[in-house]
N, C-alpha and C positions, 0 to 999 in steps of 0.2 A: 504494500500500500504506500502512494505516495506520503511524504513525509509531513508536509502541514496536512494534508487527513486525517492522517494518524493522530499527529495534536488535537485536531478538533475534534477526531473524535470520541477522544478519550474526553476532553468537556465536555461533549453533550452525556457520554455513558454518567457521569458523574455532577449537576448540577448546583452538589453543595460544596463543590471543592473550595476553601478557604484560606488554602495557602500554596505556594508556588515557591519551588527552589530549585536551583542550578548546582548538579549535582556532578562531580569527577566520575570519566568512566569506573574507575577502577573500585569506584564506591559501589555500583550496580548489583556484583555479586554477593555483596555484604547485604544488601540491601533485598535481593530475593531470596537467599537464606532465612534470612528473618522474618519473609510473608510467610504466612501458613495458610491454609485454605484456598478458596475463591473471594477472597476479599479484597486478594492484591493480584492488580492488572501491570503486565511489566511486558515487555520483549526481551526482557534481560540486556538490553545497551544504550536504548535513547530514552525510553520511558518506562515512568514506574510512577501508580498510584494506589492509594490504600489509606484507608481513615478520613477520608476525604483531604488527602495531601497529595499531593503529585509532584515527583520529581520529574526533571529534565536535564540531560546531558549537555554538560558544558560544550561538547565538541560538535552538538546539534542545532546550537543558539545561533548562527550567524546561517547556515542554511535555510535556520528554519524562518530565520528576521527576511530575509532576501525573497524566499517563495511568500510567506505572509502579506509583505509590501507590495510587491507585484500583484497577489489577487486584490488585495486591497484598494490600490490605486486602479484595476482595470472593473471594479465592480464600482466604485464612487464614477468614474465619469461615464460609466454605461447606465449609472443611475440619475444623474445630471442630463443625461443625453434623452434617456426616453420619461424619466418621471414615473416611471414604473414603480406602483407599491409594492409588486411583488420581487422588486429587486432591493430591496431594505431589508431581507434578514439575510441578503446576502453583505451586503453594507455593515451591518450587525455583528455577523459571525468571526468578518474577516478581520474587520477594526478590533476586535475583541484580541484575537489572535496574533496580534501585531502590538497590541499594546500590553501583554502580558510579557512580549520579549522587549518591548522597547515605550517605556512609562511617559515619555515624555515628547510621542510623537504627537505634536498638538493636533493637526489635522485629522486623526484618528478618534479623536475625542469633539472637536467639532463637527464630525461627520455625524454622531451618535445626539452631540445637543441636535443637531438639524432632524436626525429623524424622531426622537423622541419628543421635541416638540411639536412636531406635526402629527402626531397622534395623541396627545396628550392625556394619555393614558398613567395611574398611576402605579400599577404594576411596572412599568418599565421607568418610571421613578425610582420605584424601590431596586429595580433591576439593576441600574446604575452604582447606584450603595453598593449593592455587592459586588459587582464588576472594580470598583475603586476600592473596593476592600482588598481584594483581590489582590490586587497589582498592587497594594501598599504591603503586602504581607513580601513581597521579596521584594520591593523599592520603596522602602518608608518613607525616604526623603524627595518625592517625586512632586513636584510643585504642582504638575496639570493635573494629577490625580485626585490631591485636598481642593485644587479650586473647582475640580468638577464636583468636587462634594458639597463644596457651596453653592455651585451652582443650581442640583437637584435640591436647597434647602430653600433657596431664596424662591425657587420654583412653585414647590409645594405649601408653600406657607400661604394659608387662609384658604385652603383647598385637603388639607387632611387633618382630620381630628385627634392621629394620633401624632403629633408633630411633638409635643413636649415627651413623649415615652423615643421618639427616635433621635435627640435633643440628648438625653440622657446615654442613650448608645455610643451618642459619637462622642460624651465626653469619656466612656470606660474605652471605648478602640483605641484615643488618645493615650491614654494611661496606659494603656499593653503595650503599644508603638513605641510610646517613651522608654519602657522596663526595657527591650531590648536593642535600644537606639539611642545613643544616649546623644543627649544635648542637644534633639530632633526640634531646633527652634520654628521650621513649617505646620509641625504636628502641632505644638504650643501657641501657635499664631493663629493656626483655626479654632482650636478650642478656647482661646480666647477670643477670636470671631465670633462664638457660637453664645455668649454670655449675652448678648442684646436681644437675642432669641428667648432667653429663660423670664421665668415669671418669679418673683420674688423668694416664693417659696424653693425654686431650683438653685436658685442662689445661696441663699445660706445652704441649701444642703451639699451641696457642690466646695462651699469653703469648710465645710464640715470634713464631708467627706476627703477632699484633699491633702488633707494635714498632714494624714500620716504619712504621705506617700512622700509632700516637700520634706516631715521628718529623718526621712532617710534616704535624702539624695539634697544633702545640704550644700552641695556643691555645685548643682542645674539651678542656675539664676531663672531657667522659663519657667518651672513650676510656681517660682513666688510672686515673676512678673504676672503668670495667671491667677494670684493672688491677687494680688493688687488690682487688678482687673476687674474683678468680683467685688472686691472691696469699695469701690470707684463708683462702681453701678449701686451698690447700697448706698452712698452718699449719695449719689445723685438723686434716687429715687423719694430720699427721705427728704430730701430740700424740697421735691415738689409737694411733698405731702405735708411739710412743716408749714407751707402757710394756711392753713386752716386745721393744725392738729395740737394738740398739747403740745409742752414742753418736753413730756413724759417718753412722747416718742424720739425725742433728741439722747434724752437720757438712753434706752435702747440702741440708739446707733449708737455712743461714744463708749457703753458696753462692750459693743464688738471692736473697734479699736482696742481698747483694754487689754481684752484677753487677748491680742494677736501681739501687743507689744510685751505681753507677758510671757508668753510661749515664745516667742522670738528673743529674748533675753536668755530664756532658760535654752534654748538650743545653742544662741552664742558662746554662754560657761559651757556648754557642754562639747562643743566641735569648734574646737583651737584654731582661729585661724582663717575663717571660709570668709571670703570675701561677701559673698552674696544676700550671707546673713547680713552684713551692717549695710550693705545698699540696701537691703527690704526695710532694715530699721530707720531709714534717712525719709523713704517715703511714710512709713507710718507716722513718725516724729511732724513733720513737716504738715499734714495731712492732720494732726490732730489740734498741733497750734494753731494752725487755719481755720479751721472748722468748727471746737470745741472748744477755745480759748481767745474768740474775736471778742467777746465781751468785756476784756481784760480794761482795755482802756476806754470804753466805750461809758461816756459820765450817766448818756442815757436812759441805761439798762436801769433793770429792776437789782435795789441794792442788795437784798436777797443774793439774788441767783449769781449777780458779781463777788458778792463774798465765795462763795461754794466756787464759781469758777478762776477766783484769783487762789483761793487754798489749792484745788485742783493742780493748778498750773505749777505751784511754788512745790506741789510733790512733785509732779512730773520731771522739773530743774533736779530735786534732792535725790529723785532714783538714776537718773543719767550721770550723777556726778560720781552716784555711786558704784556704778558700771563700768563709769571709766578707773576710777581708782581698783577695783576690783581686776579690773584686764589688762590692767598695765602694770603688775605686778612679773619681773621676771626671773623664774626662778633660774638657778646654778646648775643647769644642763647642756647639752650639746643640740636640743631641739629648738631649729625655729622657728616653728607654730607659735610660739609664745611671745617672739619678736616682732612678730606679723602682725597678730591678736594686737599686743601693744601702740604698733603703728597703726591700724585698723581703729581702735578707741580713741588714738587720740586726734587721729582726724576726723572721727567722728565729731569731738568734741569740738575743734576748729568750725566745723561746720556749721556748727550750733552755735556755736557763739555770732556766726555772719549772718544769721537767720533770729536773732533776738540778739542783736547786738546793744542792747540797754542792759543785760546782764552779764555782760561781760565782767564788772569789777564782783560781782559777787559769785561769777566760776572761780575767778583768781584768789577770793577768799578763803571758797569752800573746799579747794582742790586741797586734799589732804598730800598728794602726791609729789607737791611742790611746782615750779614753773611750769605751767603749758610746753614755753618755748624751749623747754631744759630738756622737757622729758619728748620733745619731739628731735630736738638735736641727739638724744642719746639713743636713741631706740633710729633712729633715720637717719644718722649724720651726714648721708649723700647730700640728701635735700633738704639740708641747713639755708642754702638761699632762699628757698621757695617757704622756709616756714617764717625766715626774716621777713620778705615781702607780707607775706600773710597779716601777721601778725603787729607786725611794726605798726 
């Protein structure tokens, strides 16, 4: 049988397949050893599928790209040519076939928006999801693949009722994609795309649910950019809702602030050194002054609620100072993480001081650690000019 038939035919024998990998001859025979039964379809050289996974032969991929694009390109302009609907699942088949070996043929994927939207059918909606699932299981980082994901989202929206349950899928594909792709910032860009989509309630569950996972990959600055993300949208959400809602609902967002600057401190003692952690703490910092501490100087507020947000604020200064004195402690090792951590605190703290620079003389007070300027020349002494200019 010829060779892309053979391919296609093994997708059609199989229509749950969900993953796709490029496999060394010499793996083959390892690889039929270990089917047993009639569950696993193989020739024993170019192909091999089972569990709904399907391998393919590294030394078959450029044969089989070269026959794919040829039917390909000769069924898109014989389908241009005559308008024929019944040459669209030839259209279909082949783009399919051609985009499994090469992710990022755009033309391939524009041929599929043209026909799927001219049928506008939502089965072949959903068809697409899989197909872009598909081709992200052995090309994660395939840019035409997520934006065709957007594209089927931005489609369907206001035309299927289960849009918030398929919302919630694309943020777990996210999350797998991530576990084996690391620092996959396309993957992290959609699913942060995909937050203006969610409804309140997906929101917090979605920053809930995320914690653990930014917990233990404290070093992918995307998972806390898609923090922040979420976070951004609860803000926004509640200012529109603040003008005709209690106070009470302010008090709730600057809650969740709280605890994220709480857990974010506790992860910084806890993982020496990661940069990503003190850039997420710069945006919460910054984000909280803003937001839950405009009333500081404001004469016109309610005196009340100015006291409560002037104490507020003067903890929020006492626990940062405490932070920094805390991480800038460096013990008599040969590690350094602890160096880093130190540099990392104390620009933090620089930072802070240009972003409420009226308390500046009462950092230099409360700094138990001694000079800002001393303990940045000693922990940094490269860039002693840059904390002279700074700081001068």
């Amino acid at each position: 049988m010829d060779l892309l038939l053979q391919f296609q035919h093994i997708l059609e024998l199989d229509p749950l397949i969900d993953e796709v990998g490029f496999v060394h001859p010499t793996q083959f025979a390892t690889l039929t050893e270990d089917s047993t039964g009639d569950a696993a379809i193989s020739d024993g050289t170019t192909f091999w599928c089972r569990d709904h996974k399907l391998g393919v032969s590294t030394q078959a991929v450029l044969p089989l790209y070269n026959a794919a694009k040829r039917a390909f390109i000769a069924a898109m302009e014989e389908y241009k040519r005559l308008g024929d609907d019944g040459l669209e699942s030839e259209v279909m088949k082949h783009s399919k076939a051609l985009l499994l070996l090469s992710s990022d043929f755009g033309t391939a994927w524009n041929s599929r928006k043209l026909v799927v939207s001219k049928k506008q059918q939502l089965s072949m909606y959903m068809g697409e999801l899989l197909l872009s699932a598909l081709v992200l299981s052995c090309s994660p980082k395939s840019d035409q693949a997520w934006s065709h994901r957007r594209w089927v989202i931005k489609s369907i929206t206001g035309k299927c009722s289960a849009l918030q349950e398929i919302l919630g899928k694309e943020s777990e594909l996210v999350e797998k994609i991530a576990e084996r792709s690391k620092m996959n910032y396309r993957a992290w860009n959609h699913r942060c795309w995909l937050v203006s989509y969610m409804t309140r309630e997906q929101v917090l569950h979605e920053l809930k649910k995320s914690r653990n996972w930014a917990g233990l990959h404290v070093a992918d600055n995307c998972c806390f950019h898609y923090r922040r993300r979420l976070m951004l949208w609860i803000l926004k959400d509640s200012t529109c809702k603040l003008e005709n809602a209690s106070p009470v609902y302010s008090v709730e967002v600057s809650e969740v602030w709280k605890e994220e600057l709480d857990w974010n401190e506790m992860l910084i003692k806890r993982y020496i050194g990661r940069e990503a952690l003190w850039l997420h703490r710069r945006f919460l910092s910054l984000c909280w002054m803003k937001q839950f501490a405009t009333n500081l100087h404001d004469v016109s507020c309610h005196s009340d609620l100015k006291i409560s947000t002037s104490d507020s604020f003067n903890s929020f200064i006492d626990n940062e100072l405490h932070l920094l004195n805390s991480c800038s402690t460096l013990p008599d090792n040969d590690f350094e993480d602890f160096q880093v951590q130190a540099t990392y605190s104390a620009t933090y703290t620089l930072w802070l001081t240009k972003q409420i620079p009226e308390f500046w003389f009462e950092f230099q007070e409360k700094l138990t650690i001694g000079n800002l300027k001393t303990m940045l020349s000693k922990v940094c002494p490269e860039r002693s000019f840059l904390w002279d200019s700074l700081i001068d």
